[in-house]
N, C-alpha and C positions, 0 to 999 in steps of 0.2 A: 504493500500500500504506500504509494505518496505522501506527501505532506497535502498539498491539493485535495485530494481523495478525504484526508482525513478532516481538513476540517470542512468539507462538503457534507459528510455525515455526520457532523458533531452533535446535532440539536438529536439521532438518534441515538447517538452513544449519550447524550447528559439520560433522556428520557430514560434507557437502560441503567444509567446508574440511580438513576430516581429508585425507581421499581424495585431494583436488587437492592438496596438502601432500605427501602421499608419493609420489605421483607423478613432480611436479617434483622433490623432492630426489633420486629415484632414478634419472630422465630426464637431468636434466641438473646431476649434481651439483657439479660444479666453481663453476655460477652460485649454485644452493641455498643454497651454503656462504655468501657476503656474506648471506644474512636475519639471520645470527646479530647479526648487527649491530643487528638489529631490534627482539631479543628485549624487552631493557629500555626500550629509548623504547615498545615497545607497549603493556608489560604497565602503565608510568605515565600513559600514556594512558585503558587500561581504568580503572586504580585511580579518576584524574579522574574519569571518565565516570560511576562508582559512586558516586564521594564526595558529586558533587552533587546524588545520590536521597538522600541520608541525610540527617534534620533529626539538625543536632550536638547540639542544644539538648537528646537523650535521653542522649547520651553517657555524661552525669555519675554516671548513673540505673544505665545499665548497668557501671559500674567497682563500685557497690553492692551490685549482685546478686551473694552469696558463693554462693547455693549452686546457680549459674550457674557462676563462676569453680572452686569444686569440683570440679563435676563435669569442668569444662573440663582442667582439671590434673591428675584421677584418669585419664582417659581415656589423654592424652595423654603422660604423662610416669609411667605406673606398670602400667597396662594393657596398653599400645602396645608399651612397650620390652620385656616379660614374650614377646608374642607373635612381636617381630620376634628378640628371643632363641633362642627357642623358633626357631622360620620359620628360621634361618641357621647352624644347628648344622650342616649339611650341607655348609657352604662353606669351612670348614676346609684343603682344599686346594686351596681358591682365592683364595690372601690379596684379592689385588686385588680382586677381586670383593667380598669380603666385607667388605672398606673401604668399597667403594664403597656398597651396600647399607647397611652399617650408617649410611654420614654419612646418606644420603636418606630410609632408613628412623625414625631417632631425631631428625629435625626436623620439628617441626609445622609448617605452611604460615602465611605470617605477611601476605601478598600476597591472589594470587586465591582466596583460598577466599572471603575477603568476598565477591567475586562469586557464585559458585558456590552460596552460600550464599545469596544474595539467591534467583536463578535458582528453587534450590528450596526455595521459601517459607522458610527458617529467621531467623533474627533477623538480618538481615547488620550491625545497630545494634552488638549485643553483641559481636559476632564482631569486628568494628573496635574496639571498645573493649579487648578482650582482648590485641589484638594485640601491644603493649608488654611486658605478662606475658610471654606467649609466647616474646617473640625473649629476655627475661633470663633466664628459668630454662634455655632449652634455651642459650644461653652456658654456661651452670654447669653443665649438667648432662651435655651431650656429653661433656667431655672423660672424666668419669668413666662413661661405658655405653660407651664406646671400651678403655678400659684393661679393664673387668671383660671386655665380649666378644671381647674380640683377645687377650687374654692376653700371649704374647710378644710380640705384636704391637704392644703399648698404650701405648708410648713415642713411636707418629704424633705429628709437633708438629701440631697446631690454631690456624689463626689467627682473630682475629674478626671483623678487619676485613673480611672479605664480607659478614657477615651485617650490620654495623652501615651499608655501605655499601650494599644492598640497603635497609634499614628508611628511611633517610634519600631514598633515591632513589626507592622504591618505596612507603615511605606519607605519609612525614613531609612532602615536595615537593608530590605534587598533592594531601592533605589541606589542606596551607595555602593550598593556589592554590583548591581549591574552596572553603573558608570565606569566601575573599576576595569569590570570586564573589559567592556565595550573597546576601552582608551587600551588596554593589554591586549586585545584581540588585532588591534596594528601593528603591532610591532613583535609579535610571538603568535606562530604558525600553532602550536599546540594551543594555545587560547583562542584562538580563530577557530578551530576547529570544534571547541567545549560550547563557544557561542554559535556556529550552526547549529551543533545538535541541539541545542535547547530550543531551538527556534523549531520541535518539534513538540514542545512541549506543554504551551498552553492547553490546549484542549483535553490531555490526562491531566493536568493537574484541575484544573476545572472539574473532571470527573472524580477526581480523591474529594475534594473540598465537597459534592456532591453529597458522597457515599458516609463521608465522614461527620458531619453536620445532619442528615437525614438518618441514619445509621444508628448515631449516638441519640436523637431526642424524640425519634417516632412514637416510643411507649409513652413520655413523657404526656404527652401530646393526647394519645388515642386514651389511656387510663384519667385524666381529666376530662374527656371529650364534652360528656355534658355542660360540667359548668362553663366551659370553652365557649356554648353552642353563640350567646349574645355576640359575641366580639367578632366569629364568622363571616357575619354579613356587612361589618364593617369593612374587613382585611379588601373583602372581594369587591365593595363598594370603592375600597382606597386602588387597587388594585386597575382598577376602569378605569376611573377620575383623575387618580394623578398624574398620568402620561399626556392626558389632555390639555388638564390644566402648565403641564410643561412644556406641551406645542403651543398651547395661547400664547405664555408668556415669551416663546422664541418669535414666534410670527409678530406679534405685537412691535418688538425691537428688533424686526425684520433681518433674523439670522440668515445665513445660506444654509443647506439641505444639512450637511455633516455636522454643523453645530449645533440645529435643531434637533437633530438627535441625540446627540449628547443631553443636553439639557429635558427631554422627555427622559431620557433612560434614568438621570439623576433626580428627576423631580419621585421618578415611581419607585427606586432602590434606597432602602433604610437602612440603618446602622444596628443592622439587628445582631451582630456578630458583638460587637464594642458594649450597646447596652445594656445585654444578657448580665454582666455581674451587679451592672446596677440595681438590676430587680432582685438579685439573690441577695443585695443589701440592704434591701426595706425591712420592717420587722418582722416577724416570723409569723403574727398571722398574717404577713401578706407574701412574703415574697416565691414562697410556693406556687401560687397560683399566678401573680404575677408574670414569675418566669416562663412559666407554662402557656401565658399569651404572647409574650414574648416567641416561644422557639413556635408558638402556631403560626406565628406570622411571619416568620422564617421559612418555612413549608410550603407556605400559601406565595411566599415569595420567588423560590428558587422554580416551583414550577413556572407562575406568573411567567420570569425571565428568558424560563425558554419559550415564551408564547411572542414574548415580546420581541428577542431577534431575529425573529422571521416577521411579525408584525408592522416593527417601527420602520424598518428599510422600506418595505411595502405598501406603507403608508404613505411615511414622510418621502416625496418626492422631490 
């Protein structure tokens, strides 16, 4: 098989490791539970795999583009919060849940959307270059869409350090290890050669981070399923809505095609990887169940994505 080849088939290999993922975790879930282990060495892995298709050398180009970073920020942080506002008025007597939803809902993806984004054709350059923006304002900006949506609720403490311990491990790590690369791969034939192969290697690692994120939390997920059922029709509601609301706001600031996708993939990709400890840090009657809306919207996520890389190109023209 090619490279070509493979990632021609990729969206059938993610859906296979989908399937073989909830399988094992619901088969045999006592082992399932160690992938979680997995999650973050995989997803830094994928990040690698991605880093070293991207010439950094546009990077500087892309932190320029304001009415890029515009629209990236209307979407995101003014459109998004309005709608998952809106989406979770319903959950009101369900605090936990609605904690939970809110932390996952009110983060923009700061990790794998670059991929995702690459996947379906959008600027996956700019999208990394964003990524810093991203993880500051939504710092600043949770704690206050937390206090206004929770109302009595809105005294949760928030910590940062997941998020800046995620940014650090999850971009800043194999960003620097692929630059490294990249600058050694001109001048040393054997590192020329390490950076081909890996340029094989997006779409397995994409399928680990799959198997091992679905794997590890599918019990989780289906043994709460009940009390889960409220927040359901929010996810699939969020799920529609936000790729929309992330086309409005590109067309709005009249992006071209590649950027407009970007900006759909980011408005509808959440930091559900980053804010998962958040929720196992709320109190103990809550973060149980929390979590547990948390990794449903994970699920409901990673399938969504692969509906979306076939979708958004096919859409967005």
């Amino acid at each position: 098989m090619t490279r070509e080849q493979l990632e021609t088939h990729q969206i059938a290999l993610y859906f296979a490791a989908v399937l073989a993922a909830a399988a094992f975790g619901l088969l045999a879930t006592d082992t399932a539970r160690h992938l979680q282990a997995l999650v973050t060495p995989a997803i830094a892995v994928l990040m690698y795999a991605m880093f070293l298709q991207i010439p950094f050398l546009d990077l500087r180009q892309g932190l320029g583009n304001r009415r890029f970073m515009a629209a990236l920020l209307l979407a995101n942080f003014i459109l998004v919060p309005l709608l998952v506002w809106a989406a979770t008025r319903g959950l009101g007597e369900h605090p936990a849940i609605l904690i939970g939803a809110l932390l996952v809902l009110l983060t923009p993806c700061i990790d794998y959307v670059v991929v995702f984004t690459h996947i379906g054709k959008g600027d996956s350059r700019l999208t990394l270059a964003a990524t810093p923006l991203l993880l500051l304002v939504q710092l600043l900006l949770l704690p206050v869409y937390l206090a206004v949506m929770l109302g009595d609720g809105g005294d949760v403490a928030i910590s940062i350090t997941p998020f800046v311990e995620a940014f650090a491990l999850l971009i800043v790590l194999p960003l620097i290890l692929a630059v490294l690369t990249s600058a050694a791969a001109r001048q040393s034939r054997s590192v020329s050669v390490w950076n081909d192969a890996w340029a094989w290697m997006p779409v397995p690692a994409m399928a680990l981070v799959l198997v091992a994120v679905i794997g590890s939390q599918i019990a989780v997920v289906v043994h709460d399923f009940d009390r889960l059922l409220p927040v359901i029709p929010v996810y699939i509601g969020f799920m529609v809505l936000a790729p929309v609301l992330g086309f409005a706001s590109a067309r709005l600031l009249r992006l071209p095609v590649a950027e407009a996708r970007s900006v759909t993939f980011s408005s509808a990709t959440r930091n559900s990887l980053v804010v998962l400890p958040l929720a196992l840090a709320l109190p103990e009657d809550m973060r149980t169940l929390a979590a547990a809306a948390v990794i449903t919207q994970t699920v409901i996520e990673l399938i969504s994505e692969l509906i979306y890389v076939r979708a958004v190109p096919a859409l967005i023209r």
